[in-house]
C-alpha positions as CSV (number, residue, x, y, z in Angstrom):
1,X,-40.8,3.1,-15.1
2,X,-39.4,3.4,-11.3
3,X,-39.5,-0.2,-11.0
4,X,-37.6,-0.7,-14.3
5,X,-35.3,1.9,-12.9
6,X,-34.5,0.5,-9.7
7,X,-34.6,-3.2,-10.9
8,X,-31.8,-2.1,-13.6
9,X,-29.6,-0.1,-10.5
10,X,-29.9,-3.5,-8.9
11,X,-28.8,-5.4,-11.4
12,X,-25.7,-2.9,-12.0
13,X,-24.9,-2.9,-8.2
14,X,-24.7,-6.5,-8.2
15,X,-22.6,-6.9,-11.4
16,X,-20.2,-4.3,-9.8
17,X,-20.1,-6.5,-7.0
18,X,-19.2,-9.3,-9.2
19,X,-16.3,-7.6,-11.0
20,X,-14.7,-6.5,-7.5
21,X,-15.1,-10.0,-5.7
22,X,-13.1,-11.1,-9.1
23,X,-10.8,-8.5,-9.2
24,X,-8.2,-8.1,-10.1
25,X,-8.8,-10.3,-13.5
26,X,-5.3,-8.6,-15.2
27,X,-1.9,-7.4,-14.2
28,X,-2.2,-3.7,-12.7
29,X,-0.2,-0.8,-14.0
30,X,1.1,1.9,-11.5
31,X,1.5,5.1,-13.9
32,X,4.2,7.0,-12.2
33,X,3.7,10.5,-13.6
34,X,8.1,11.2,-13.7
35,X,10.8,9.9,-15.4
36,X,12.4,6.3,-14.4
37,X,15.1,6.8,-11.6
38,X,13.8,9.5,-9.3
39,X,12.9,8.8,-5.8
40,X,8.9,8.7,-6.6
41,X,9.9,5.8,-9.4
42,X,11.8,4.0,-7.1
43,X,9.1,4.3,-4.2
44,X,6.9,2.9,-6.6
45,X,8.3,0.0,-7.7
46,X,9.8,-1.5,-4.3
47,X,5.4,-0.9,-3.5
48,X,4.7,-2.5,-6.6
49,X,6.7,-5.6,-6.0
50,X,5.0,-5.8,-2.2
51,X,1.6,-5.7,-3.9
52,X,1.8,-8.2,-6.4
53,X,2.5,-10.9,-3.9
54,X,-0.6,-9.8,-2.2
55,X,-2.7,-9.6,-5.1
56,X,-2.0,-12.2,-7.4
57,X,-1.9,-10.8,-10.3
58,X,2.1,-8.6,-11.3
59,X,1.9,-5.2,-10.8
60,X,4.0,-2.9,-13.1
61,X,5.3,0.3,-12.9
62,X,5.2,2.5,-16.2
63,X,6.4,5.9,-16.2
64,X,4.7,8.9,-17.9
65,X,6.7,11.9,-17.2
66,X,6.8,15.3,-18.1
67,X,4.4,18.6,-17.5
68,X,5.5,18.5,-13.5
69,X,3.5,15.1,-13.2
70,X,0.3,16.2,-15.0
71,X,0.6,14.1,-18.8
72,X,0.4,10.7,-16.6
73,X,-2.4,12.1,-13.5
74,X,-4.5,13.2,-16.9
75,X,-4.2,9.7,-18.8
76,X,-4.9,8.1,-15.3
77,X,-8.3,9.9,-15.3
78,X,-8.8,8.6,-18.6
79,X,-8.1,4.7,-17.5
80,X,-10.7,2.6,-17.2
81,X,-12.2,2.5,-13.8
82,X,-12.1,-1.3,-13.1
83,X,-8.9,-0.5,-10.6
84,X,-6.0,-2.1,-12.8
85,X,-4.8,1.3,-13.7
86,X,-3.5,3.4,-10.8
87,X,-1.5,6.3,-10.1
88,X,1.6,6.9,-8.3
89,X,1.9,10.5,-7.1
90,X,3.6,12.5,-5.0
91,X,2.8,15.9,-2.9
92,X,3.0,17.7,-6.5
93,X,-0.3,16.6,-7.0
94,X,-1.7,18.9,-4.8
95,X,0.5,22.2,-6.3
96,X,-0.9,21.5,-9.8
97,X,-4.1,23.3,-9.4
98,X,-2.1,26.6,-8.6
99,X,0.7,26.1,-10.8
100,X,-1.0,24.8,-13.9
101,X,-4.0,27.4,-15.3
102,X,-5.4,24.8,-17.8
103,X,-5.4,21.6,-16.2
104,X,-7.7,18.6,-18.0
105,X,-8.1,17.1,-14.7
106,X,-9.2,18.0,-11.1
107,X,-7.4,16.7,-8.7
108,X,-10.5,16.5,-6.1
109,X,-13.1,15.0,-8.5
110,X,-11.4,12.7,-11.0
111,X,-9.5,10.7,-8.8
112,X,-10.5,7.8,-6.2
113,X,-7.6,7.9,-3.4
114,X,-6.2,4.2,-2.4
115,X,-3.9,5.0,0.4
116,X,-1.1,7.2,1.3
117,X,2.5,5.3,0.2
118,X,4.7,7.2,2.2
119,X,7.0,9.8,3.4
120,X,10.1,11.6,2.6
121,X,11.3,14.2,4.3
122,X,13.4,17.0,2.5
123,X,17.2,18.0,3.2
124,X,19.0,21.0,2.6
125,X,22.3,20.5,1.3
126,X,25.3,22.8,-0.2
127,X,28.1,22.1,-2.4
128,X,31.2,21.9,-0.2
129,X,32.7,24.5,-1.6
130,X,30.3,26.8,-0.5
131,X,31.0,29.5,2.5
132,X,28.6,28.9,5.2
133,X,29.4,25.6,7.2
134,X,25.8,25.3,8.5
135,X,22.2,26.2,8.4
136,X,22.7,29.4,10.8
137,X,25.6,30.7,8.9
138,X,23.8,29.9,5.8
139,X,20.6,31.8,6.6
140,X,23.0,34.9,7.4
141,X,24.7,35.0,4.0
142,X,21.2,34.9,2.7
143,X,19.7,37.7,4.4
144,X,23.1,39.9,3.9
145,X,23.6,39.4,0.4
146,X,19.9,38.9,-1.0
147,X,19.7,37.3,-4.2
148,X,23.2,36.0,-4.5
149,X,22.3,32.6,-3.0
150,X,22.4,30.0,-6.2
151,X,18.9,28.0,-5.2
152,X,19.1,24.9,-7.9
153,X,15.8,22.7,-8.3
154,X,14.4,19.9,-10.2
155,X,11.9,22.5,-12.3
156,X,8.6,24.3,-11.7
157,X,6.9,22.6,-9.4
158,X,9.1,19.5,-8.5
159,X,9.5,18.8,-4.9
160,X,12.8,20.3,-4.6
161,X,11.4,23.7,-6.4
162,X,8.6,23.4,-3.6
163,X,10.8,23.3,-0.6
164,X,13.3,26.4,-1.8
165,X,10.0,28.7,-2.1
166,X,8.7,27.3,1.0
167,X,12.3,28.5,2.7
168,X,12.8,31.2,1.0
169,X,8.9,32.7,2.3
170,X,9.6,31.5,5.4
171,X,12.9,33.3,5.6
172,X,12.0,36.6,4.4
173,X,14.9,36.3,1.7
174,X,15.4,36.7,-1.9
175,X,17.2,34.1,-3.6
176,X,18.3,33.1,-7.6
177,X,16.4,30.2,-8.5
178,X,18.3,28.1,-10.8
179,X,15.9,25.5,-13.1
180,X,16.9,21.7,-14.2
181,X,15.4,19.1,-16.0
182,X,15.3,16.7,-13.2
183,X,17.2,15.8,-10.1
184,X,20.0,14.6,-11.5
185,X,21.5,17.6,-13.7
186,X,20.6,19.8,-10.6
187,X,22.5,17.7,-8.6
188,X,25.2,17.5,-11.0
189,X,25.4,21.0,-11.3
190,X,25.5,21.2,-7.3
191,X,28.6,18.5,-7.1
192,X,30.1,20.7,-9.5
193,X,29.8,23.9,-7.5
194,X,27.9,25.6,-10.4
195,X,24.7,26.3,-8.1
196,X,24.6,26.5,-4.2
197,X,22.4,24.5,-2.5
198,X,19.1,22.2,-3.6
199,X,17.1,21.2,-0.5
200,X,16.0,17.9,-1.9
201,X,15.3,14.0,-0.7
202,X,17.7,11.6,0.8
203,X,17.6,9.1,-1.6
204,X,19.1,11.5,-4.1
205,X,21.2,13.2,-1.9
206,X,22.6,10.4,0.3
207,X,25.0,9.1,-1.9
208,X,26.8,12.5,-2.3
209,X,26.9,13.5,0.7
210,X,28.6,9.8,1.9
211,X,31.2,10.1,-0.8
212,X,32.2,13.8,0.8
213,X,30.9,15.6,-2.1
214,X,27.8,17.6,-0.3
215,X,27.5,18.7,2.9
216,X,24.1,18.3,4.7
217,X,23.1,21.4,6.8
218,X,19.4,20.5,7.5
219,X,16.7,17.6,7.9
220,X,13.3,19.1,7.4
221,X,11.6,16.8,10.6
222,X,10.5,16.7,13.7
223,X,13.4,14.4,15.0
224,X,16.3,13.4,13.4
225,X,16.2,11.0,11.1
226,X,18.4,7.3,12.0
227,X,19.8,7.0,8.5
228,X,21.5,10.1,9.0
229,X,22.1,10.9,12.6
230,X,24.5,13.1,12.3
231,X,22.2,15.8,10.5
232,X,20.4,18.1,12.4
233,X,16.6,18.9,11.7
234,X,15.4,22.7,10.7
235,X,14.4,23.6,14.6
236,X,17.7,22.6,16.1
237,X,19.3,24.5,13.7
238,X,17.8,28.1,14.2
239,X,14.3,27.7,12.1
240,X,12.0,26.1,14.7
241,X,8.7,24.1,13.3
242,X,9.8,24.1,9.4
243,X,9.0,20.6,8.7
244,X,9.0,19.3,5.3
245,X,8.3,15.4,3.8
246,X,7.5,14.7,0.3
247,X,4.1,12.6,0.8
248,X,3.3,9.8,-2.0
249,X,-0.6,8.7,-2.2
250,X,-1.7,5.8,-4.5
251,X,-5.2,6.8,-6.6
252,X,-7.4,5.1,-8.9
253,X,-9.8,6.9,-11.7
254,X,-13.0,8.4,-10.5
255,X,-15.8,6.3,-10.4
256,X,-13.0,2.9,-9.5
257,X,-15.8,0.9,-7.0
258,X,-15.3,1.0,-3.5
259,X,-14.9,-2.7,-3.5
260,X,-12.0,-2.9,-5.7
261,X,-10.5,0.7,-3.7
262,X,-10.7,-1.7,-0.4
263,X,-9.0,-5.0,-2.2
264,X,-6.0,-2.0,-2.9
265,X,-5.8,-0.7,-0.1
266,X,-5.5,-4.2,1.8
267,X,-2.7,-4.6,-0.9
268,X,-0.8,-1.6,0.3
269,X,-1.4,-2.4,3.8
270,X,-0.4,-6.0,3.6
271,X,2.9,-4.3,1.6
272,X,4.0,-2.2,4.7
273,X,3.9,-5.5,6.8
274,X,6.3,-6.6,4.8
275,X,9.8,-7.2,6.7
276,X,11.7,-6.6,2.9
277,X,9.4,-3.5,2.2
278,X,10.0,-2.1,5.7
279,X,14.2,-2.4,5.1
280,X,14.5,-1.2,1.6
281,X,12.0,2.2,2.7
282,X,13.6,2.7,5.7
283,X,17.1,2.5,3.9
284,X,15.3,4.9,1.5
285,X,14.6,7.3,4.2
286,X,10.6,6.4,3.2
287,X,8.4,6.9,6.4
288,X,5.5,4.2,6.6
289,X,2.2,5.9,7.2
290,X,0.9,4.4,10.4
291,X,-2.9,3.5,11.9
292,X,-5.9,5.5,10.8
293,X,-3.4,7.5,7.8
294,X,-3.1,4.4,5.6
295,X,-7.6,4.7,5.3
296,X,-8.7,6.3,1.6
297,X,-10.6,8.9,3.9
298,X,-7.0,9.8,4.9
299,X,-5.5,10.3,2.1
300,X,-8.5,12.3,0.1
301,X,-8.7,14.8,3.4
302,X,-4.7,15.2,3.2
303,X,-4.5,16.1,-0.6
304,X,-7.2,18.7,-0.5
305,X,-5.5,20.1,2.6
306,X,-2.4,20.2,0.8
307,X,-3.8,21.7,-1.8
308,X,-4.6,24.5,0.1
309,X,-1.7,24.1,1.8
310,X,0.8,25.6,-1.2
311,X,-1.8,27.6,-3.0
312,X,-1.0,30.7,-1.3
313,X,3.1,29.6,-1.3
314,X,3.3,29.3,-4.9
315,X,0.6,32.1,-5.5
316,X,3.2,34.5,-3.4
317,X,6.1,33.2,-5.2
318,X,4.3,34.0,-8.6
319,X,5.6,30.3,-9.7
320,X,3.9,29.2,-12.8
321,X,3.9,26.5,-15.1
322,X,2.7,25.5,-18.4
C-alpha cells in the first residue's frame, strides 16, 4: 500500500510538473475585485498588457466589484488552481478580516501570493473653498472644532476610508465621516464643496487639483513625490513619520503550483523592466517594488503584517462592514 502511495504522489508530482512547463495553455483573467475606472483597475490593466507580451498567451482584466473587494477575492478562491485565474488586490485585502465578520475566504490560507504590483501613496486634499490653506492650519481647525471637519471617502473600507481613520487616530480628533459609492461621487461631492477633504490617490486626485479645483495639502511619503513637487509630504508639514501608500499584490487560488507561481512572477518582473510600463506608472504616481520585494515570500509576509497592521485601526474606529 505505501508503495502504491508513493508511486501514485510521483506520478501526480510529475504531471504537475507537466502542466506548469506548459503553462500557460489559455488566456489568463486578472479579477480586479472594484468597479472599472478606479486606480486599482487601471494599475491592473497597464500590468496586464506588460504580462501578456511576456507570457504568450492575452491577459484580461475583468472586474468583480462590490462588498469592499470581497465578491471577486471569494470567486478567486473558487478558480481553478491551474494559475490562469488571478487576483488583483489592493491593501484592502488585508482590512477585510477586521471589517467583514462573515468572510468565505481567509486571506492567509486560500490564496497563493504572485508578487507585489505596486505602490501608491495617499494625498490629502481639500476643496478650495475650504478655510485652512495647509496641513498645519488644517489640523488646528480639527482639533478646535471637533467633529465639524466633513471627511468624504470611497465607503467602508476603501483605501480612502482607511487613510481618514488612520489620520484621524493619529491626530487625536473627531471628525464626520461622509460615505460614497466610489471615488468618483466622493470626489464630485468634494469639487463641489459639499464635503471637506478626502485623502485619496494621485491618479484620482491629480487631475483636480491641475485644473485648480483641489488644493493638495499633503503627500503621505517619505520624500516628495516628482510628479508633484510642489506638495509637501506629512513630516514636513507638522505630522512627522505618517506615511501612507496604497500597496497592490497579485495572488493566485490556494493550492496554484509553485511552478506556475514562478512562470508569474517572472511575468510581473519582466513587466516592470518594461520602458512603457515604467512611464505610464510613474505618470500614475505607481511606485515599482524593487529587489527582494517583488519575491512571493515578500508579498505573503507583507499582507499578514498588514493585516495586523489595521486590525487594531479599524477595531478602534469601530468601522464595520457587511
Amino acid at each position: 500500500m505505501r508503495s502504491f502511495t508513493k508511486k501514485a504522489l510521483a506520478i501526480a508530482l510529475a504531471a504537475a510538473s507537466l502542466a506548469a512547463a506548459a503553462f500557460p495553455t489559455k488566456p489568463i483573467t486578472i479579477i480586479v475585485p472594484y468597479a472599472a475606472g478606479g486606480s486599482t483597475d487601471v494599475l491592473a490593466r497597464v500590468l496586464a498588457e506588460a504580462m501578456t507580451r511576456d507570457l504568450g498567451q492575452q491577459v484580461i482584466v475583468e472586474n468583480a466589484g462590490g462588498a469592499g473587494g470581497t465578491i471577486g477575492t471569494s470567486r478567486v478562491t473558487r478558480a481553478a488552481n491551474d494559475g490562469h485565474t488571478l487576483l488583483l488586490h489592493n491593501m484592502g485585502i488585508a482590512t477585510a478580516p477586521a471589517l467583514y465578520s462573515k468572510l468565505t475566504f481567509d486571506v492567509k490560507k486560500d490564496l497563493e501570493p504572485v508578487a507585489l504590483a505596486g505602490d501608491v501613496p495617499m494625498i490629502l486634499v481639500a476643496n478650495k473653498k475650504f478655510a485652512p490653506a495647509n496641513l498645519a492650519d488644517f489640523v488646528k481647525q480639527m482639533k478646535a472644532h471637533p467633529g465639524t471637519v466633513k471627511f468624504s471617502h470611497a465607503g467602508i473600507g476603501a483605501t480612502s476610508h482607511l487613510c481618514a481613520m488612520l489620520i484621524n487616530q493619529t491626530l487625536g480628533t473627531t471628525v464626520t465621516m461622509v460615505p460614497y459609492r466610489g471615488t468618483g461621487p466622493a470626489l464630485q461631492d468634494l469639487v463641489a464643496g459639499n464635503v471637506d477633504v478626502i485623502c485619496d490617490q494621485p491618479v484620482a486626485t491629480g487631475p483636480h487639483i491641475q485644473a485648480g479645483m483641489l488644493k493638495a495639502y499633503a503627500m503621505a511619503t517619505k520624500e516628495r513625490v516628482s510628479t508633484m513637487p510642489d506638495v509637501p509630504t506629512f513630516t514636513e508639514s507638522g505630522m512627522p513619520g505618517f506615511e501612507l501608500a496604497v500597496w497592490h499584490g497579485l495572488y493566485a487560488p490556494k493550492g496554484t503550483p509553485s511552478a506556475v507561481i514562478e512562470r508569474l512572477n517572472k511575468a510581473t518582473r519582466v513587466a516592470f523592466s518594461e520602458p512603457a510600463l515604467i512611464k505610464r506608472f510613474k505618470d500614475m504616481g505607481v511606485m515599482i517594488p524593487q529587489g527582494d520585494r517583488l519575491k512571493p515570500e515578500a508579498l505573503r509576509k507583507h499582507t499578514v503584517v498588514e493585516i495586523q497592521r489595521w486590525d487594531p485601526v479599524i477595531k478602534a474606529a469601530g468601522a464595520k462592514a457587511e
